[in-house]
Each structure stands twice: as C-alpha cells, then as structure tokens.
C-alpha positions in Angstrom: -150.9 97.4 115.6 -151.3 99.1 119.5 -153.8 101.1 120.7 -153.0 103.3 123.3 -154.7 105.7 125.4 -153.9 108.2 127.4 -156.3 110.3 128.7 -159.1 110.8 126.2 -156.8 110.8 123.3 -156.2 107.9 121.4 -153.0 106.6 120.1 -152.3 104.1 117.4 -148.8 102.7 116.9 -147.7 100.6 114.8 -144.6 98.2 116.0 -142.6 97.9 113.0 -142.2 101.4 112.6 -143.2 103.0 115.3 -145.2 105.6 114.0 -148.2 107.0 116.3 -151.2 107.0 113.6 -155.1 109.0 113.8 -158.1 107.4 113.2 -157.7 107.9 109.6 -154.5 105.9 109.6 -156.9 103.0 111.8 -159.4 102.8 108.7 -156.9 102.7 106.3 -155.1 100.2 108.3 -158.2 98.0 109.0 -159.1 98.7 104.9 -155.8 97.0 104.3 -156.2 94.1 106.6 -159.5 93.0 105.2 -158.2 94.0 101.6 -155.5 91.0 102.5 -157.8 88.6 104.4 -160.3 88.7 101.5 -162.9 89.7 103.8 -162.4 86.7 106.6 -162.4 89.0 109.2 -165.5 91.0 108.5 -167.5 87.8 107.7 -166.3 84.9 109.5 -167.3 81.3 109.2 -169.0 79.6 112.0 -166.2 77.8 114.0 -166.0 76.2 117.7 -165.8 78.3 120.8 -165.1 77.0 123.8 -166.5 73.9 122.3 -170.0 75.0 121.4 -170.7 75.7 117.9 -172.0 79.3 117.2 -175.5 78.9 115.6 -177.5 81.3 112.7 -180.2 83.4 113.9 -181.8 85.9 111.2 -184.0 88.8 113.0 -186.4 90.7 111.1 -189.4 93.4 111.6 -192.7 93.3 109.6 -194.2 96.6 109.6 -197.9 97.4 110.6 -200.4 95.9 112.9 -200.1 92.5 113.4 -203.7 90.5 112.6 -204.2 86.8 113.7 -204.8 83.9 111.4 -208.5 84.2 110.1 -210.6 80.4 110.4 -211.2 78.5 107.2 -214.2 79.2 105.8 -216.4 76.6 103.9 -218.7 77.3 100.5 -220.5 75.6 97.8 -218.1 72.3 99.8 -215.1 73.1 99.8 -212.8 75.0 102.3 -210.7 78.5 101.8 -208.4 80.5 103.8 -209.8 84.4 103.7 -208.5 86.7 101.7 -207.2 89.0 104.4 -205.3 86.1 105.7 -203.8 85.2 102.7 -202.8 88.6 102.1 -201.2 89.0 105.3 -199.2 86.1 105.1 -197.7 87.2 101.7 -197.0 90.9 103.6 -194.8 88.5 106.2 -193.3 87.0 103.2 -192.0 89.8 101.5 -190.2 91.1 104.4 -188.3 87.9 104.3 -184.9 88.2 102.9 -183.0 85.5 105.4 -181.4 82.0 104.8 -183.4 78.8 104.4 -182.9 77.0 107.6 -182.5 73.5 108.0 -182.9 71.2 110.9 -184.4 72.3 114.4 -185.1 75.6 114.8 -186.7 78.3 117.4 -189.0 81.1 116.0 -189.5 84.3 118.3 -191.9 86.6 118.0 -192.8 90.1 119.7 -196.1 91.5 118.7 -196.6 95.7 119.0 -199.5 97.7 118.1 -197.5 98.9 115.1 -195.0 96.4 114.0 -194.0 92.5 114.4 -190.2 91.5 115.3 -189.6 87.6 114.4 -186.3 86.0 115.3 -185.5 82.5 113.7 -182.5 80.7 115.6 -181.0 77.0 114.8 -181.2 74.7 118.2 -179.1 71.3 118.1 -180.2 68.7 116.2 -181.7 66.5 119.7 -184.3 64.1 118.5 -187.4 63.9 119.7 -190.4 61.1 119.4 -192.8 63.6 118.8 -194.6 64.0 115.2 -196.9 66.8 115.6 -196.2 70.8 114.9 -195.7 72.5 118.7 -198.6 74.8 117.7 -200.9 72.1 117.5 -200.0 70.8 120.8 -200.2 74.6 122.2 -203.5 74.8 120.4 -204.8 71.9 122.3 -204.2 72.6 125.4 -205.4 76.2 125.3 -208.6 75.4 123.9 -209.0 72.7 126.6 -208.2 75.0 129.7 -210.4 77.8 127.8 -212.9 78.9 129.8 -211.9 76.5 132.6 -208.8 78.1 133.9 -209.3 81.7 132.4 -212.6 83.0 130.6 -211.2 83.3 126.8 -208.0 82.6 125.0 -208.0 86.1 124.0 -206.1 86.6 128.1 -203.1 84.4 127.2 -200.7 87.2 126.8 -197.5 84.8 125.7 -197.2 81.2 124.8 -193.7 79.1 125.2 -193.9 75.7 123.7 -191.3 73.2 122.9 -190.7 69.5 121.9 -188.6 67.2 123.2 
C-alpha cells in the first residue's frame, strides 16, 4: 500500500489494483494486516537493532501525595514498621500491574505534590563486585555529609546512584 499526499489531502493506493482508498479503507486495510500477521505487528517481540537489544521498561503513576518511609519503631523488644508505612507501601503495590523483572534493572522516580511516576527499565547484565543495595550506599553517604556539607538531608532535592 502507498500513501500519497498532495496538498492536505491524503491518498491511499493500493498497487495491485490501483484503487485510491480513504481512511476508512486504511483501517480496514491495517485490520486485515494484523488479522493475517496474528497480531505481530501490533505487539512485536524484542529483536536486535542496529545491534543493541531493545530492553522492557514498565512506567506507572501512583496517585496522591507521596510520604517517605516512616523509622522502625521498637516496643515491649521487638521492632515494627508503622502502620502508615505499611499502608503506603501496599497503595504502591496495588497500582502495580507490570512484568516481574529479572536481572539488573534501573528504577525512576518523580515525586509531585499530588502523584508519584515510577519507571522500572532493564540495564545489561554487567557484573559488578558490589553486594550491598545502592540505597544503602546513598544512605551512607548522605547521612555522613549531613550537616557537614548542607544543614539537613531534607535539602537534597534528587539522588542518582549506581553500582558498578
């Protein structure tokens, strides 16, 4: 099939018989197509490109105000996550409707005063020597520079971290 245009009109044509087609003739065209592909060309398999293979990424919002990770709190000896937090977490959770991702992977996340984007992406599979989670690392080093090289953690407006 051709598309031409001329002007602001569009023209479909299709070669073997040379008809000149509307939009209504494109969908039930492309309706056929995919009908005959079984769906390969609306939902293609990952495949190399230029010899870099296309990785997964899932993006999702979580509605509301996003709240920060209330500190263990210890009674009658033992230890317990609040109940806000935990509820929280579970909100994150049910928004949730992606893929299980295996391997390395890169989480991105934009915080607004009424709603939380996360991104979760695959990275190659490099190895690194490293054992700990890169949050902990993060976590050290802004609670040693805290107070030293700004007056509280509560400044540090974004936080890149990343193992290698």
């Amino acid at each position: 099939m051709l598309v031409a245009f001329f002007g602001k009109t569009i023209h479909l044509m299709r070669p073997w018989t040379g008809c000149v087609g509307s939009m209504k003739d494109l969908k039930n065209l492309l309706a056929e197509q995919t009908e005959r592909n079984n769906y390969k060309t609306l939902f293609p398999k990952p495949h190399k490109q230029r010899g870099i293979m296309r990785k997964r990424s899932y993006k999702f919002t979580v509605p509301g105000k996003p709240k920060v990770k209330g500190r263990p709190r210890f009674a009658r000896g033992r230890t317990y996550t609040p109940k806000s937090t935990l509820e929280h977490e579970e909100h994150i959770r049910n928004h949730y409707d992606g893929p299980k991702f295996e391997g390395p992977i890169s989480i991105s996340c934009v915080f607004t005063s009424k709603r939380t984007q996360i991104t979760i992406s695959e990275l190659d599979d490099s190895e690194t020597k490293l054992r700990g989670d890169t949050t902990n690392y993060l976590k050290a080093v802004e609670d040693a520079l805290n107070g030293i090289a700004y007056d509280d953690d509560i400044m540090v407006y974004r936080i890149v971290g990343r193992k290698k």
